[in-house]
C-alpha positions as CSV (number, residue, x, y, z in Angstrom):
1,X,39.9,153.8,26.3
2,X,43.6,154.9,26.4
3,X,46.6,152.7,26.8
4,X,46.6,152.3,30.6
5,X,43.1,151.5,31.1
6,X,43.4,148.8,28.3
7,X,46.4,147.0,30.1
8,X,44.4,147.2,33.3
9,X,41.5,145.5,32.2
10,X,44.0,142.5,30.6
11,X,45.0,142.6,33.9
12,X,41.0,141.9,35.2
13,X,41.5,139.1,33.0
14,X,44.5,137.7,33.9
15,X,43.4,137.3,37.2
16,X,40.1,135.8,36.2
17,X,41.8,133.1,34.2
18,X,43.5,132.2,37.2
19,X,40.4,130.6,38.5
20,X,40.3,128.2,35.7
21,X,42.6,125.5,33.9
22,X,46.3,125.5,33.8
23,X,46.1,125.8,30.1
24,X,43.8,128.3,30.0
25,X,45.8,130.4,32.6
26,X,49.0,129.1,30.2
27,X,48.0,131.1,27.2
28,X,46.7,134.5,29.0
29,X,49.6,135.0,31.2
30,X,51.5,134.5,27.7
31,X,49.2,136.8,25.8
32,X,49.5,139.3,28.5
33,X,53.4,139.6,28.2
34,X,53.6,139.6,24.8
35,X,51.3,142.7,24.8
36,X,53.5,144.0,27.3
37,X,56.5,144.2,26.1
38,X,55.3,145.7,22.8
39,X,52.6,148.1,24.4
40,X,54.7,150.2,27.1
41,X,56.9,152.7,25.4
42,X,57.1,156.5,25.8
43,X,54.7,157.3,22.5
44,X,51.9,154.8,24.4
45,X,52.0,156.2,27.7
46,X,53.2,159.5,27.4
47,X,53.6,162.3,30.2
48,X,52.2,159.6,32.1
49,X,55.5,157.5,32.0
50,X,57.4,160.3,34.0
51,X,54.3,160.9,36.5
52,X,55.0,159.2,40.1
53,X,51.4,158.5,40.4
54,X,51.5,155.8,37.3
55,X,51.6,153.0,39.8
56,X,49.4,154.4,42.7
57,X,46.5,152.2,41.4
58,X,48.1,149.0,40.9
59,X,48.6,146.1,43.0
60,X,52.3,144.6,42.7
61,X,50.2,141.2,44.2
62,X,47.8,141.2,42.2
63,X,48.8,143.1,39.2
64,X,52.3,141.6,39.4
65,X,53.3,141.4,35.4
66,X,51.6,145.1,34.4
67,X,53.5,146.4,37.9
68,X,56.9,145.0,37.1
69,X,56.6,146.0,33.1
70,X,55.5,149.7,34.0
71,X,58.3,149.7,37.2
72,X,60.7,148.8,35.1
73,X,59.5,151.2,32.3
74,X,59.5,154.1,34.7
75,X,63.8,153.1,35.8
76,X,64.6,153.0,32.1
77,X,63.2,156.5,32.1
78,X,64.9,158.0,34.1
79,X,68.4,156.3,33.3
80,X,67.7,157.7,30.3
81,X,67.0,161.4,31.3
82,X,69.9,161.8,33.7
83,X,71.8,160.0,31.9
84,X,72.8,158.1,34.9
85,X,72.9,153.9,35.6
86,X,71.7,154.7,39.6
87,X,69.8,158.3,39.7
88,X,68.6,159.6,43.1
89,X,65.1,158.4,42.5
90,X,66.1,154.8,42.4
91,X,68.5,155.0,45.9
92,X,66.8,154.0,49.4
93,X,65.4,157.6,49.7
94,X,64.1,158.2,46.3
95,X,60.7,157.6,44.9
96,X,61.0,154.5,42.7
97,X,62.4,152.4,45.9
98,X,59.6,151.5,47.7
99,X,57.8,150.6,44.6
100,X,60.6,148.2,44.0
101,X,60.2,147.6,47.4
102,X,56.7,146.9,47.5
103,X,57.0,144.3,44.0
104,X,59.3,142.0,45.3
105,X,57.8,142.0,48.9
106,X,54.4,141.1,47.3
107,X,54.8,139.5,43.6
108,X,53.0,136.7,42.2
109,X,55.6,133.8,41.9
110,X,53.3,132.0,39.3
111,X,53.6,135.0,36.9
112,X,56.8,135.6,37.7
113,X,57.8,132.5,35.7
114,X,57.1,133.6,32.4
115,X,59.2,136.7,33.2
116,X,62.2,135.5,34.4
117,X,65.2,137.8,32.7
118,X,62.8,141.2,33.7
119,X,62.1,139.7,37.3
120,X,66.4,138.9,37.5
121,X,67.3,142.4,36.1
122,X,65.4,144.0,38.5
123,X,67.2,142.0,41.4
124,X,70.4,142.4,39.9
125,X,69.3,145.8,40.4
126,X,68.8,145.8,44.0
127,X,71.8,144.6,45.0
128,X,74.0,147.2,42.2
129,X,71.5,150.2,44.4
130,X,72.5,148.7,47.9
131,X,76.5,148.5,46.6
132,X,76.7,152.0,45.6
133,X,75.3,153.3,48.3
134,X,77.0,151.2,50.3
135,X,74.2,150.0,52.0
136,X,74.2,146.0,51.4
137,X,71.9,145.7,54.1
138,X,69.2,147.1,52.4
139,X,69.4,144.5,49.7
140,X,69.8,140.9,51.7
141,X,66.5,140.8,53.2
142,X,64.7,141.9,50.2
143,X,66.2,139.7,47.3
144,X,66.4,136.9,50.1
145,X,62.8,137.0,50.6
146,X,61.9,136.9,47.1
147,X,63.7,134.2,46.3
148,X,62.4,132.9,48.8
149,X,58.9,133.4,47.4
150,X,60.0,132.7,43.9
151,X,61.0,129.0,44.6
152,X,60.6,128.2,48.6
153,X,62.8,125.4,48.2
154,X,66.1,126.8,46.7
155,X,67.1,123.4,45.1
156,X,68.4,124.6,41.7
157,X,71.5,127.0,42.2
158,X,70.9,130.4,40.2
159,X,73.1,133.7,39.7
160,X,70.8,135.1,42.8
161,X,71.9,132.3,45.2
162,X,75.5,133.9,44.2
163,X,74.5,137.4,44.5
164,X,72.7,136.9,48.0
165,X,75.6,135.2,49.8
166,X,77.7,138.1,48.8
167,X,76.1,140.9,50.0
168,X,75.6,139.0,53.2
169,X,79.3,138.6,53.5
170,X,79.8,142.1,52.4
171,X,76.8,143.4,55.1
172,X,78.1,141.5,57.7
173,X,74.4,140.0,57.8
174,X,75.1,136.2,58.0
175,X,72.3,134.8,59.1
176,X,70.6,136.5,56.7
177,X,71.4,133.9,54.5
178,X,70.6,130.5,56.3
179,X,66.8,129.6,54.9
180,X,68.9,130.0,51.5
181,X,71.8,128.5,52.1
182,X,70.4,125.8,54.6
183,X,68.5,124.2,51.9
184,X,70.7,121.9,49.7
185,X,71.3,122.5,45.9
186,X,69.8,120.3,43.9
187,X,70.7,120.9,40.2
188,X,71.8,123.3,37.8
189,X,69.4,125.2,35.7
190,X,68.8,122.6,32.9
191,X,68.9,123.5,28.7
192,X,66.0,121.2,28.8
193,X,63.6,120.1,30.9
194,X,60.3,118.1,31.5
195,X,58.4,121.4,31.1
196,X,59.6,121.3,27.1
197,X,57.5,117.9,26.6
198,X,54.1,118.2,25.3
199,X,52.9,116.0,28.1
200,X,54.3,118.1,30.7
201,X,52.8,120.4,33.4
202,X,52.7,124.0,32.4
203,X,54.7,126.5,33.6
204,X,51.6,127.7,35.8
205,X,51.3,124.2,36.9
206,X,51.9,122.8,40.5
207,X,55.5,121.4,40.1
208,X,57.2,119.2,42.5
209,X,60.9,120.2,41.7
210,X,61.1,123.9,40.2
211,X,63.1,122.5,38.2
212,X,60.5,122.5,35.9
213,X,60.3,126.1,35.7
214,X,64.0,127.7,36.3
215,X,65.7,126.3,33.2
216,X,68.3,127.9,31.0
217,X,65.8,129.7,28.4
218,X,63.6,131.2,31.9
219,X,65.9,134.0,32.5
220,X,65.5,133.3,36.1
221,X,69.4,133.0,36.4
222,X,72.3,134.3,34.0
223,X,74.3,131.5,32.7
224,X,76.2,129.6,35.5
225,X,80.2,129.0,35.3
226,X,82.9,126.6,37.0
227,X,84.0,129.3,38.8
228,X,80.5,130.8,39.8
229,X,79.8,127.1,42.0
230,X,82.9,127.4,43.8
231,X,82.5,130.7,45.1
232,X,78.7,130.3,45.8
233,X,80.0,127.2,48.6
234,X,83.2,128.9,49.6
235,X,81.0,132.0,50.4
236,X,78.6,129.7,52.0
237,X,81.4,128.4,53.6
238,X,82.4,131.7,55.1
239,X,79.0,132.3,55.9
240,X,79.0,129.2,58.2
241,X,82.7,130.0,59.5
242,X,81.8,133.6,60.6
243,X,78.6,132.2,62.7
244,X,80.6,128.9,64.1
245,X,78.6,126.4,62.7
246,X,82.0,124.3,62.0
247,X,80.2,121.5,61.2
248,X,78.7,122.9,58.0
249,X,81.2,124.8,57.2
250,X,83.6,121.8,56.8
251,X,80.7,120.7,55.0
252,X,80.8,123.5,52.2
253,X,84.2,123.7,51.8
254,X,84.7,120.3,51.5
255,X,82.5,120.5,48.6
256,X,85.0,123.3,46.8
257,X,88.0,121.3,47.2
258,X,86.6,118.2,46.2
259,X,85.5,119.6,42.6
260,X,86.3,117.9,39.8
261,X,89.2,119.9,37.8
262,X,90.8,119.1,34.3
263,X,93.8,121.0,34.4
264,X,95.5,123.5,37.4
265,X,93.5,123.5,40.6
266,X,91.6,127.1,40.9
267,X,93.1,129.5,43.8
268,X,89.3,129.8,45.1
269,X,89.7,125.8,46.0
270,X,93.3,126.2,47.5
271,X,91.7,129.2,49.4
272,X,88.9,126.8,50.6
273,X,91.6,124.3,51.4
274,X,93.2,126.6,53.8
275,X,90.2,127.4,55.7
276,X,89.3,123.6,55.3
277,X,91.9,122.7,57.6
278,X,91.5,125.6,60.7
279,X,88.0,124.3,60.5
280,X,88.2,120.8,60.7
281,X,91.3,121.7,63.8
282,X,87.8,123.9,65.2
283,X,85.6,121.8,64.7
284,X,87.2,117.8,65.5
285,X,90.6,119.0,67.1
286,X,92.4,117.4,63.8
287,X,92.7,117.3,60.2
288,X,91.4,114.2,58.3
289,X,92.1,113.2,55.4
290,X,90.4,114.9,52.2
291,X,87.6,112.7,50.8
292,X,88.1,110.0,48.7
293,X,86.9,112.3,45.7
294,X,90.0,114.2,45.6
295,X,92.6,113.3,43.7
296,X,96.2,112.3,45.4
297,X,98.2,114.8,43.0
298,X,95.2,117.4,43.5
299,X,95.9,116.3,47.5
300,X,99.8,117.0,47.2
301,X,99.3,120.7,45.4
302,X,97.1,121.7,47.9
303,X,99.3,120.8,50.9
304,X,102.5,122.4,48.9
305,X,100.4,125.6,48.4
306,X,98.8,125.5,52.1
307,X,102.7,124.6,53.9
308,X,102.1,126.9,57.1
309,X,98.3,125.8,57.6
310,X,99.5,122.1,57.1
311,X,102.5,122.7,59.7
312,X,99.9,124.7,61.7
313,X,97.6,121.2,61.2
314,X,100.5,118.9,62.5
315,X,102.1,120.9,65.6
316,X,98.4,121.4,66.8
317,X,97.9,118.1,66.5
318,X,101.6,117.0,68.6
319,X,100.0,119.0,71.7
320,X,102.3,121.2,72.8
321,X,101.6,124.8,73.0
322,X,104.5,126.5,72.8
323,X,105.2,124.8,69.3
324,X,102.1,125.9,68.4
325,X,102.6,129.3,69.5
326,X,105.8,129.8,68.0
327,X,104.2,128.6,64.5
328,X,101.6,130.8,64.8
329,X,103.7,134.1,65.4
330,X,106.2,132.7,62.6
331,X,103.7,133.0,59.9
332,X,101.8,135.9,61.1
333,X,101.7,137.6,57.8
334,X,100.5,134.5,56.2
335,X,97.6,134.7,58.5
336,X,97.1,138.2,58.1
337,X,97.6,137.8,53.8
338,X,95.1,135.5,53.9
339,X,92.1,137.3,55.8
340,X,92.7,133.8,58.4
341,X,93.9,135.8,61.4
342,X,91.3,135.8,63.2
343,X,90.5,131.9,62.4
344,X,93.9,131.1,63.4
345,X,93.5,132.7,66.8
346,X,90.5,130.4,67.0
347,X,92.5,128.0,66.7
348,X,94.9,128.2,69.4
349,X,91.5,129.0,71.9
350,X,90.5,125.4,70.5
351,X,94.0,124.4,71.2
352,X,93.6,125.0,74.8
353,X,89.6,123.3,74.6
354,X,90.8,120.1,73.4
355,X,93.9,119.4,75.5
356,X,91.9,120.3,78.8
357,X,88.8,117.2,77.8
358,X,91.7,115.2,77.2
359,X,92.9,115.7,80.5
360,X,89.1,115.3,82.0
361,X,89.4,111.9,80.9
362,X,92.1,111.6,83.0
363,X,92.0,112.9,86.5
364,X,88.8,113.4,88.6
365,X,90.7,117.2,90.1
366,X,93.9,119.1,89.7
367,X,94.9,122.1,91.3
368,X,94.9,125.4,88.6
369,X,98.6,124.7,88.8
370,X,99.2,121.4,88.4
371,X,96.9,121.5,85.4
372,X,98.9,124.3,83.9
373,X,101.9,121.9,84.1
374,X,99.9,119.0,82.4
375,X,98.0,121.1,79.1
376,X,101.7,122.7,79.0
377,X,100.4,126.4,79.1
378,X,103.9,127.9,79.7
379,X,103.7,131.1,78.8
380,X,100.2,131.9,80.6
381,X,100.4,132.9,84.4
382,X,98.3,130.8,86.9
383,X,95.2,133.6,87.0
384,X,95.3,133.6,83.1
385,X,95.2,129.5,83.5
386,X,91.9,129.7,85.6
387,X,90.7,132.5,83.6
388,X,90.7,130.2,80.8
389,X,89.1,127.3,82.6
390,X,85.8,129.4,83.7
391,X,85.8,130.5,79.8
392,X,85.5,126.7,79.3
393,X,83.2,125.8,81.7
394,X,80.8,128.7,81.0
395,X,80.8,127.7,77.8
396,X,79.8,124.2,78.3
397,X,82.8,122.8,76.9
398,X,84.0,120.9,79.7
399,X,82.0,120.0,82.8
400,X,83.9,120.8,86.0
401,X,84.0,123.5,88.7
402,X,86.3,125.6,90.5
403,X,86.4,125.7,94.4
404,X,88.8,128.5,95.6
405,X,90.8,128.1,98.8
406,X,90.3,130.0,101.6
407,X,94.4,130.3,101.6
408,X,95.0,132.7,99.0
409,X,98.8,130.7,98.9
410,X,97.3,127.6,97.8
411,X,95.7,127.4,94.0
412,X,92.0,127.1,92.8
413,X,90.9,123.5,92.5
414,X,88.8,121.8,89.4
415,X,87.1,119.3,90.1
416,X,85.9,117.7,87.0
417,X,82.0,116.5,87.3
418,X,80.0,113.9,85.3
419,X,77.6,115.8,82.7
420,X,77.3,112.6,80.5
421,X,73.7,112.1,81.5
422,X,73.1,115.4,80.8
423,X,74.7,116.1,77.6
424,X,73.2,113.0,76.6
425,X,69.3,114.0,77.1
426,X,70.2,117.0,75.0
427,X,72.4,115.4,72.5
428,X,69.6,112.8,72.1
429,X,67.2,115.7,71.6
430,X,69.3,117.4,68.8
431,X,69.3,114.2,67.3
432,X,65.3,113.8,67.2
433,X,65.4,117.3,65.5
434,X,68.2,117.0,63.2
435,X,66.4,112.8,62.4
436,X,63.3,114.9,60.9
437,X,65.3,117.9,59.2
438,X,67.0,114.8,57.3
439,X,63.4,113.5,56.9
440,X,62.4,116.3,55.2
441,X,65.8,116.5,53.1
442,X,65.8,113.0,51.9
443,X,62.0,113.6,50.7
444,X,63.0,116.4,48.6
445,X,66.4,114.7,47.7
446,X,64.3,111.7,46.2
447,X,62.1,113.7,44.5
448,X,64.7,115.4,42.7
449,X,66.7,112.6,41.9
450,X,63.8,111.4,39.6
451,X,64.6,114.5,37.7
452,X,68.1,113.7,37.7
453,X,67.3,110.5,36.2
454,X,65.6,112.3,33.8
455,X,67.9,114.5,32.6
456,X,70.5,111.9,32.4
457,X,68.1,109.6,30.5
458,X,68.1,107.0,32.9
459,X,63.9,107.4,33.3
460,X,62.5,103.4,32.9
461,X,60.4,105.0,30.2
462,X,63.7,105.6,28.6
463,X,65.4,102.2,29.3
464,X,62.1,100.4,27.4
465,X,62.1,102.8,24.1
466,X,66.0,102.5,23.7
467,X,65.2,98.4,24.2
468,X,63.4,98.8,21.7
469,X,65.0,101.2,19.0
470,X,68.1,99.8,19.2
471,X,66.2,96.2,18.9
472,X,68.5,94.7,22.1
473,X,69.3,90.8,22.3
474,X,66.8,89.1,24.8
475,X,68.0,87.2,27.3
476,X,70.2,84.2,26.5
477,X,71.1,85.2,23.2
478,X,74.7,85.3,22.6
479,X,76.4,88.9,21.7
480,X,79.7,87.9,20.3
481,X,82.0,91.0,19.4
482,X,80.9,93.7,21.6
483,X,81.4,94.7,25.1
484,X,78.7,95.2,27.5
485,X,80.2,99.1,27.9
486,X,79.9,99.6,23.8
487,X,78.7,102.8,22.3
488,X,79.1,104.0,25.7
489,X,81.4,107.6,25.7
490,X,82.4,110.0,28.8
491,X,82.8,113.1,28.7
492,X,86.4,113.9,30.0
493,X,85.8,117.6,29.7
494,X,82.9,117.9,32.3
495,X,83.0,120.7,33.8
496,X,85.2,123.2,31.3
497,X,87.9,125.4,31.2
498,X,89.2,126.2,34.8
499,X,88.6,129.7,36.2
């Protein structure tokens, strides 16, 4: 029996073992990559390596470790023959990418575990294809999907979470990234983990955090840096900002500037800062203050380094328009510097939104002009006025309508109509959806804090053995000389050198 047919019958038996216990299942899909990796080389396989038909009679679903080993073999091949990192074969038109196509459409996420790094390189690879062709659209739906696959609920931040939401940015493909980016990050890929104790699941086990499974040693994710979580939520962020859904936008960017830093504050956070405060004048009409996380110094460099988006901030706020108008011309190049232009013209749209509902709560009707006079819109003519007031209404922003005069001397009324009852059936409605999205998130959220607890060794299990290790005074007996905080140390240093 050559080499081929040897490999495909371990491959009977993998799938045989699946049928049967997790430990079982445990030591053959670990038996099956160890034979793997030291099987497949060019003297085993031969001309066979280099024939396109290798794979032809292999299923990537449910053949999934033999298919990425020989897939992977075949790529090293030919890097190695044309001496190139990308030959033609590997590109969207060549022969190798459907195959790569067809393995991470169809992979077994089980044994995929046990082969993180291979499973990564071969994303990695992907996305390095899709770049060089300049084709990142070819890469977002494929390595989001098997992410997807991999770990459906995207709690534990990895290099891929990184990679996706830049290509999406780069492809222009942003909603392409929600059912990532919608789910919240849990954790970090841990240096240990429950999976390490003896009395642990196994890797092939049902897990209720994959946590379990995508830790430091998998391979699943290169190793994470400082700089590597701030970009991941300020491209997030972007992400959210480029579909106008301000709300979580804030939300993400908020999280960059409110890091934790030990020395100079990173230019990715100041950058997050800026765009923090055109979102929050989208989203709310004003700025509020950062939360209670940041530090007041950090506060004060961050308005220093942002001076025209905080003057931006407090002349939007003041109401008048030409003020704003003049600020906004004044630092054009700042805008434009900044890749914020286009935010910024948002921005004086939103200027406009707000100071009309202001004015609904107000008056019941005003005449086109006499509500040009009252939002201050000096530099607009009348028809630009009502031109801008049928941009609101048709965009549900306010609730009025406009009844034109059958003298063409006299100016287009807006009447201003109650659509509380309305907005609030459908407000209610959003809140009954977004009431069980939290549902589901605070399930997952308290499941995964019981591995947090874990990993900070804050388990009950751990509470009792230290009790008694450390042979603790029981209640009522006196512990004169030490503090209740003794022994206890922090970590000033917690998240490392600053990128």
């Amino acid at each position: 029996m050559d080499v081929l047919a040897e490999l495909k019958a371990q491959s009977t038996q993998l799938r045989e073992a699946s049928y049967g216990s997790d430990l079982v299942y445990d030591q053959q899909i670990r038996t099956s990559v160890t034979s793997l990796r030291q099987v497949i080389s060019d003297e085993s396989l031969g001309d066979l390596a280099r024939s396109n038909s290798l794979l032809n009679n292999i299923d990537p679903a449910a053949d999934s470790l033999l298919y990425l080993f020989l897939l992977r073999f075949q790529i090293r091949i030919l890097q190695k023959e044309t001496r190139q990192p990308l030959p033609a074969a590997l590109l969207p038109m060549g022969e190798i990418w459907p195959r790569i196509v067809s393995y991470l459409g169809s992979f077994d996420s089980v044994q995929s575990r046990y082969v993180g790094e291979e499973w990564r390189q071969l994303v990695e690879l992907v996305a390095h294809i899709a770049q060089a062709c300049s084709q990142p659209l070819v890469a977002v739906r494929l390595i989001r999907d098997a992410m997807l696959r991999l770990d459906p609920s995207c709690i534990v931040l990895t290099s891929t979470h990184l990679l996706l939401v830049r290509l999406c940015l780069r492809a222009r493909a942003y909603s392409c990234a929600l059912p990532v980016l919608d789910r919240y990050i849990c954790h970090f890929p841990s240096s240990k983990s429950r999976a390490d104790d003896a009395s642990s699941p196994l890797l092939c086990a049902s897990h209720d955090s994959s946590l379990c499974f995508i830790t430091d040693a998998s391979g699943l994710s290169s190793k994470l840096t400082y700089k590597d979580y701030l970009q991941y939520y300020l491209y997030g962020g972007m992400i959210y900002l480029a579909l106008k859904q301000w709300t979580k936008a804030v939300h993400f960017l908020g999280i960059v500037i409110s890091m934790p830093t030990t020395g100079s504050v990173s230019m990715i956070m100041v950058e997050a800062y800026k765009k923090w405060i055109l979102v929050n004048l989208l989203d709310k009409g004003k700025v509020p203050s950062p939360s209670s996380l940041v530090a007041p110094n950090v506060v004060r460099v961050y308005q220093s380094l942002a001076k025209p988006y905080v003057n931006l901030a407090e002349v939007f706020e003041g109401g008048d328009i030409s003020r704003l108008e003049a600020e906004i011309d004044a630092a054009h190049d700042v805008w434009r510097a900044d890749n914020n232009l286009g935010l910024v013209s948002q921005v004086h749209s939103a200027h406009t939104k707000y100071t009309v509902t202001n004015i609904t709560k107000t008056f019941a009707a005003l005449t086109v002009r006499e509500l040009r006079k009252q939002a201050c819109f000096s530099r607009e003519t009348e028809e630009a006025t009502e031109s801008a007031i049928a941009s609101l209404i048709m965009s549900n922003a306010i609730s009025a309508t406009l009844v034109h005069s059958t003298d063409p001397t006299k100016s287009t009324m807006v009447r201003f109509t109650d659509g509380r009852s309305a907005a609030r059936l459908a407000h209610e409605q959003e809140i009954q959806v977004e009431l069980a999205r939290e549902g589901q998130l605070l399930r997952t959220l308290s499941k995964s804090m019981g591995d947090v607890d874990y990993q900070l060794g804050l388990s009950n299990e751990f509470i009792d053995s230290l009790q008694m290790s450390q042979g603790w005074a029981v209640v009522g007996e006196s512990r004169t000389g030490k503090s209740e905080d003794a022994g206890v140390e922090i970590d000033e240093d917690l998240m490392g050198d600053e990128a």
